[in-house]
Structure formats: structure tokens, C-alpha cells
N, C-alpha and C positions, 0 to 999 in steps of 0.2 A: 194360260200361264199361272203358278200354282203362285199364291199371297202366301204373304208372312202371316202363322196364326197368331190369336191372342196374346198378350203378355202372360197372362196367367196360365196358359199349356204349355208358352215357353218355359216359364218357369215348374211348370211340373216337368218337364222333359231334361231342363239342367238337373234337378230334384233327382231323380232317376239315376241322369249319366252320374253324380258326383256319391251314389250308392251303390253303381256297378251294375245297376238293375237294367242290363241293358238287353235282356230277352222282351222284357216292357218295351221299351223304345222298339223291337223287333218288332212286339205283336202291332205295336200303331201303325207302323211303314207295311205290313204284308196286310193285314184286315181293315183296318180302317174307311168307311165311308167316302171321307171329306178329304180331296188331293191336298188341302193348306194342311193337314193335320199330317199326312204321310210326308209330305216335304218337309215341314219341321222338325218330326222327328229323324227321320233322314239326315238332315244336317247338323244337327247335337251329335247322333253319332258320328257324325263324321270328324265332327269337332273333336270327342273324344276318344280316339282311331287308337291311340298310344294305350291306355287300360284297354279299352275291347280287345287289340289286339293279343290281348296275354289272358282274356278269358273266352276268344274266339273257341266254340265247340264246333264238331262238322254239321251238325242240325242246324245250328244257325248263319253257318256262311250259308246253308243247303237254301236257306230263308231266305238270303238275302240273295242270292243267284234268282231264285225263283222269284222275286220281287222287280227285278232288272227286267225278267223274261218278260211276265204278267203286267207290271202296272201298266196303266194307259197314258202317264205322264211323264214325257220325257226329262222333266224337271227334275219331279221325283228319284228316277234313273238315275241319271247321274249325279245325283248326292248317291245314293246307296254305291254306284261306280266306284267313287273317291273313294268311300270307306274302305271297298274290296282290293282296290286298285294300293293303296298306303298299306293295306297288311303283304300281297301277294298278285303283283305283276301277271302270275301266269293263270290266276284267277281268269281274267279274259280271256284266254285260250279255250278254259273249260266253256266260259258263257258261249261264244264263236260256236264249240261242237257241237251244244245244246240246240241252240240254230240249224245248224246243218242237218241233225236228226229229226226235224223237223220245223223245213222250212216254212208250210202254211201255217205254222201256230206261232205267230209273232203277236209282240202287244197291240200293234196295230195295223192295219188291213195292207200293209206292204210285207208283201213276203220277202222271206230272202233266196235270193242275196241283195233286192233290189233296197231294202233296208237298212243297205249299210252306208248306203250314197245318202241314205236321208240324215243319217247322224252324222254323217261325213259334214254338212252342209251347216250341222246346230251350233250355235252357240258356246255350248259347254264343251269343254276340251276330253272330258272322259266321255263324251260318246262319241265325238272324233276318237280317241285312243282307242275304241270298241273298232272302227269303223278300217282304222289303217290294220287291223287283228286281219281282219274280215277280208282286206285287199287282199293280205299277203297269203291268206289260205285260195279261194277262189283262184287269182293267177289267171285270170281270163284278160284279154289287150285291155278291156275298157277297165277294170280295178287296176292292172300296173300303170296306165294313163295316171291314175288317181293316186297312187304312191308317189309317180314321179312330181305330179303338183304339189303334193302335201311338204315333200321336200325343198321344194323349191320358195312356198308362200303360207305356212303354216306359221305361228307366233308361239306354239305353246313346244317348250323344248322336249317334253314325255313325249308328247304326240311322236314329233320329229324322230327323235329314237327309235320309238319303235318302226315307224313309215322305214328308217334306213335299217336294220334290223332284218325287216321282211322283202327289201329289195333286194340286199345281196343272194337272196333266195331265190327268187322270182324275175331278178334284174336283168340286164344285156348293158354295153358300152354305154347306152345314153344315161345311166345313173351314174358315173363315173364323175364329171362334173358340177353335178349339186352336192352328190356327198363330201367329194372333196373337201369343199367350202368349210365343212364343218369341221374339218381338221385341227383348226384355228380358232373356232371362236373361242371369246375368253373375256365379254362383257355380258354380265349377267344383266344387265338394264334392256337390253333387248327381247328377252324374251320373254313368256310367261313360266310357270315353273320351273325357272332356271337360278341355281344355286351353283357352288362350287364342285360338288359329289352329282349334281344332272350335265352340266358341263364335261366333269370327266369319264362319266359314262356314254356320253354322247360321241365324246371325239373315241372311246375306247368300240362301238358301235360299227363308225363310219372306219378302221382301221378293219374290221372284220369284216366286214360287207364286204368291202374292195377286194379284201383276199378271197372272199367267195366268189366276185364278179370276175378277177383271173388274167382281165387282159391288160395290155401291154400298158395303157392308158392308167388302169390301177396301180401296176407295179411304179410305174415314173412318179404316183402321190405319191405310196409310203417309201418312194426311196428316197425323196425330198423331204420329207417327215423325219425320217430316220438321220438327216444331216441337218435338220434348225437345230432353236436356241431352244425352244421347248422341251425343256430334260424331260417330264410326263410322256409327252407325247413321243418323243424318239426314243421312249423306252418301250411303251408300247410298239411303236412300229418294229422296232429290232425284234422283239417276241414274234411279229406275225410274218414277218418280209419274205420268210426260208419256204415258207408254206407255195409261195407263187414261185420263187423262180432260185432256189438249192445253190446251183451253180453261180447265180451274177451273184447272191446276196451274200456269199462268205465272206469277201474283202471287206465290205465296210460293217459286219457282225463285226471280227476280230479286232478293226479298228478299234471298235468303242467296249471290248474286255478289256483294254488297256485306258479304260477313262477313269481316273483318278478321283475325276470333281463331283462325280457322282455315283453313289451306291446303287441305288436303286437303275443305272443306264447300265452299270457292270455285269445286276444281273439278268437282267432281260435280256444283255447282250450274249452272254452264254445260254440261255435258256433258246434265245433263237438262234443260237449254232446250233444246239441239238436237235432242235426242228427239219436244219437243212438236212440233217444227216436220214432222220426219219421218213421225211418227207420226198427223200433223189426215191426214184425208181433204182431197184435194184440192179440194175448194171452201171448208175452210175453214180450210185451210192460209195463205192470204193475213190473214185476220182475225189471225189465232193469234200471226205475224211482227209485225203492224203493232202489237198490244198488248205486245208482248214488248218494241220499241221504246219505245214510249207510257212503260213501265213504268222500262226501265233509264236512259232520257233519252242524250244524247249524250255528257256530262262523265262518261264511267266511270274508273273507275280504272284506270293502265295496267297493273294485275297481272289484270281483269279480258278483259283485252284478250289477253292474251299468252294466257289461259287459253283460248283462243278460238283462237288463232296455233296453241297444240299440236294441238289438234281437227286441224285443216288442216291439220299436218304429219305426225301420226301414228295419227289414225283408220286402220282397216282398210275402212273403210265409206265408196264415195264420197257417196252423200248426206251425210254427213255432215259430211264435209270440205267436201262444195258451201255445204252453208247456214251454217258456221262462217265460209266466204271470203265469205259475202253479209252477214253480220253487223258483222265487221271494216270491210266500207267501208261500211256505214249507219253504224258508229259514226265513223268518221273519225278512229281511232288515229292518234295518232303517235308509237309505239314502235317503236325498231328489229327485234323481235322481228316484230311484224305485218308491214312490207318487208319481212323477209330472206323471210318465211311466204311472203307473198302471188305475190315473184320466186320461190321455187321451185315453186309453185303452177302458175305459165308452164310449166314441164318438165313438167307431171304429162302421163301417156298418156290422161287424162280431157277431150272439147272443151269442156263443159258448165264443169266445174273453171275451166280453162284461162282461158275467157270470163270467167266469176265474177270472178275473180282479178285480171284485166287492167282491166276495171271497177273493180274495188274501190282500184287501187292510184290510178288517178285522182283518185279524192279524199281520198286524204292530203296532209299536207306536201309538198310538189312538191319544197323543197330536201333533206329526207330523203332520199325516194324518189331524189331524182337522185344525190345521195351514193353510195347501195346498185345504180342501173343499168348505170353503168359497167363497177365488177365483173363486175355478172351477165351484160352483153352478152359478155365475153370469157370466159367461164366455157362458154356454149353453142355447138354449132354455128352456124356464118352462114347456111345453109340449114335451120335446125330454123325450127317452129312458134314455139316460145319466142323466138326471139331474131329473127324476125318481128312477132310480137305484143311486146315489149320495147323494139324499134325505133318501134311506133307510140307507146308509152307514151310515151317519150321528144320524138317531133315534137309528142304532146298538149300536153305538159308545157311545150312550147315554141311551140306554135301556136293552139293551142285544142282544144276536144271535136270539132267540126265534121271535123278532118283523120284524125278514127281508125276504121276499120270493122273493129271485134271479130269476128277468124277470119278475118280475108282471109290 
């Protein structure tokens, strides 16, 4: 077990971190003789993680992965962990492959994967957090054994996260039960690294798992999740629910677009009707839309609308920006928000979008919409697509449907 060194290297090692000099504090922890001098400095930096992290170079994370790999002190380890772990989570992913490419060259005479039971086992929670990495890639009965414990009798909330993280990957029915549990917490006195932002990554985690694990047993949590008092949490759930089961989860989606008391449940409520739509198999994707409709009626409210406008302006996903602009004009908004959406929607690089869009703005308000055309036709090229398709909108607007052919 590595000792605290000197006061006087401690204080050349604070000296250092408060000059930024922390390629120094690197060279102690990688070369250094003496494990009290490599652990020391190990943990100044880790002390100092907030500057390092803004003059982290890749040569010296490169240092410090290879420090984790090499040193012989598991001590030491996990101070360098923390550091890695406080700038970049997926840091350990990289150390795990490092591993895997070769499994005989660990720091000490356990190879892997039989190395990962041994940090599993230590003290320190960042070599458990190396160790649950390590479960969820391997996938072999005895590692998911050891997921499912870690979830069930681990103290350290990081750890936990990840452990549920990597079981929805690797899981079956029997994780369905412990992660559940984590649905809920929401006293940070129980655990170790647990704040209010690991708290809601953690319940944000066990929402995802579930939907990865699929069965019946998960969809019955987040449908109860989705109807508490936990506005967080049933807003999350409403984002993920459409993923498992398109068709049950419509009804109580649209329920909660129509929740007032909270913004943040409105939008995740529409974001996970879009999901359902995405997510039906294509022959019963038609059904899934036309009750979604059935459900919310035409008279929405226009903050539910707009909710719908964002989707389509700043989804990263074109389906999903497609079925948000096919929504918008089944509902037949008249928010300026849904125009401005749907004219820039004309610009997207997407023909499918583009179409959707140009459809959709048809049946809104016509004197809105013409309000907002003008603008937009002087805003695009005269030879773009948009301001072709804009131009039709416009002779619609003023001649009938009959004169417009979406994408000529």
C-alpha cells in the first residue's frame, strides 16, 4: 500500500500543479522509482483535474493510459483513473481495448480478463469502474454474474451506472429488477460519488437499459415511471417508452403533450411520440400515426406545436425531423414558429424532408404562411430547390392544390 510522501514533495507537487506544470507531475507518476512519489503525484493531479483538463495534450493522456496499463500499484492506478475518468468517461473503454490486445501484458501476473475480478474486488471505486467496463465487453455467464451483483451491492453511484449501462447490452429479464430500483433514488447520502447531475444520469442509464433489455417486465417500469410524480424522470421515460412497445405507448405519450405544469414533460412527450412513429415496423407504422392523431385531435395547443417545430429544426435525425414536418401539417398549426420551421425545412439538403414540408405548409393559414413567404423567397437562391418549391407554395396559395407538383 503506497504512503503519503514527504511534506516537502507534497509541496513541490502542489508548486507545480498551481504553475500548470503538469507534464512534471506526469513525468513522477510514469518514471519515478519510489510508488509513495508516483501516488503523490497521482493524486495533486487528480486534485487538479479542472486546469489539466484544459491543457490535456494526447501525449499525455497517452502517459497516463500507459501508467494505468504498467504501474505495479494498484494504488497508484486509480488516482491516475480519477484524473482520466473526471476529464473522459470513455477514456476506459480505450484502457479495456488496450487490454484485450494484449491480454498477457497486464501490470501484474493476472491476465486478462481474469484481472478485471481482481479490481472488481479493490477498494478504490475507479478500478471497480475499469472492472464493470471490462464485464460488459467480455459478456461471458461469469462477468454478467458480476454486473448483475455490482448492481445489486455496489456503494459507489459511477460504478453503478456504468454496471447498468453495460447490462442493458449484455442483460436478459433477471437485470430488470435491480435496475428498476434505480429509477427512484434520490438521496445522495447513500451512495458514494453521488450528486444531483450522477443521480440523474444514473436514473437517465437505468431508463435506457430497460429499453435495451425489451421485455415485458421493462416496459411495465418505464410505464410506471412515465405516470409518477417525478417530472425528471417521467420525462425521461416518455422520450424512451415508443422504442419498446410504438403501439401501447401512444395513449399515455399524448396524455402528457397536453401537460401544462411542465415544459420540460411536453417535450419529451412529443419527442417520444416521434420515436413511436420511427421506431413501429413499417406496416404498422401507418396505424401507430393515424392513432396518434385519433388521440391528440386537431385543437392542440400551440406550445404543443412549436414542440414539434423544434424536432424539425433541430433533431440530428432526419426521420425524425421527416415525421415531426408530417405532424405539423396534419395538425394544421397556426404558429409562427411551425412557418418559420416548415420554410426552412424548403432548404434542408433532405428531398423526402423538403416534400413533407412543402405539403405541410399548404394547409396552414394561407395569410400566415404568406406573411412568412415573401421573406423566405428573398432569403434563397432563385435557382435553389427551396425557392422553386416556395414559388409553388405560393401560386398554391393563390390558385389551388391542382397547380403544384412537390419536387419538380
Amino acid at each position: 500500500m503506497a504512503q503519503e510522501p514527504s511534506s516537502e514533495m507534497f509541496d513541490h507537487f502542489y508548486s507545480l500543479s498551481s504553475r500548470g506544470a503538469y507534464g512534471e507531475l506526469i513525468r513522477y507518476i510514469r518514471d519515478h522509482d519510489d510508488e509513495d512519489v508516483r501516488y503523490g503525484a497521482a493524486g495533486v493531479l487528480s486534485e487538479s483535474v479542472s486546469g489539466f483538463a484544459e491543457q490535456m495534450t494526447p501525449p499525455a493522456r497517452k502517459a497516463l493510459v500507459d501508467a494505468v496499463l504498467n504501474d505495479p500499484s494498484d494504488a497508484v492506478r486509480a488516482n491516475v483513473v480519477k484524473t482520466l475518468l473526471a476529464i473522459d468517461e470513455s477514456i476506459a473503454d480505450n484502457i479495456i481495448t488496450r487490454l484485450e490486445m494484449a491480454p498477457d501484458s497486464t501490470p501484474t501476473d493476472t491476465p486478462y480478463p481474469l484481472i478485471l475480478t481482481k479490481w472488481h474486488e479493490r477498494q478504490w471505486p475507479e478500478l471497480r469502474f475499469l472492472a464493470v467496463v471490462g464485464f460488459g465487453r467480455v459478456g461471458s455467464h461469469t462477468m454478467i454474474e458480476k454486473l448483475r451483483t455490482t448492481i445489486q451491492r455496489e456503494t459507489d453511484l459511477r460504478v453503478i451506472r456504468r454496471a447498468i449501462e453495460a447490462s442493458g447490452t449484455v442483460g436478459d429479464e433477471t437485470f430488470v429488477t435491480p435496475i428498476k430500483n434505480y429509477l427512484r433514488i434520490d438521496d445522495e447520502s447513500m451512495y458514494q460519488s453521488a450528486d444531483a447531475e450522477e443521480i440523474r444520469r444514473t436514473k437517465q442509464a437505468a431508463v435506457e437499459a430497460l429499453v435495451k433489455l425489451g421485455t415485458n417486465g421493462a416496459y411495465e417500469a418505464l410505464h410506471t415511471a412515465s405516470r409518477g410524480t417525478d417530472a425528471e424522470l417521467k420525462a425521461c421515460a416518455l422520450s424512451e417508452i415508443g422504442r419498446l412497445a410504438p403501439d401501447e405507448a401512444v395513449d399515455l405519450i399524448v396524455d402528457e403533450l397536453h401537460n401544462d405544469d411542465d415544459d420540460a414533460v411536453r417535450e419529451e412527450a412529443a419527442e417520444g411520440l416521434i420515436t413511436t412513429f420511427t421506431e413501429s415496423d413499417f406496416e404498422d407504422g401507418h396505424t401507430v400515426r393515424e392513432q396518434a392523431l385519433a388521440e391528440m385531435d386537431d385543437d392542440v395547443d400551440d406550445a404543443v406545436s412549436d414542440e414539434f417545430a423544434s424536432i424539425v429544426d433541430e433533431s440530428p435525425r432526419k426521420p425524425e425531423q421527416r415525421n415531426a414536418a408530417w405532424v405539423l401539417g396534419q395538425l394544421e398549426s397556426d404558429t409562427e414558429d411551425t412557418v418559420e420551421s416548415l420554410l426552412a425545412a424548403l432548404d434542408d439538403d433532405d428531398d423526402y424532408l423538403r416534400i413533407i414540408a412543402a405539403a405541410g405548409l399548404t394547409t396552414l393559414d394561407s395569410s400566415l404562411v404568406e406573411e412568412k413567404l415573401e421573406a423566405f423567397l428573398e432569403s434563397v437562391d432563385e435557382e435553389s430547390m427551396a425557392h422553386n418549391l416556395a414559388s409553388s407554395i405560393r401560386s398554391n396559395l393563390q390558385d389551388g392544390p391542382e397547380k403544384v407538383i412537390w419536387g419538380s
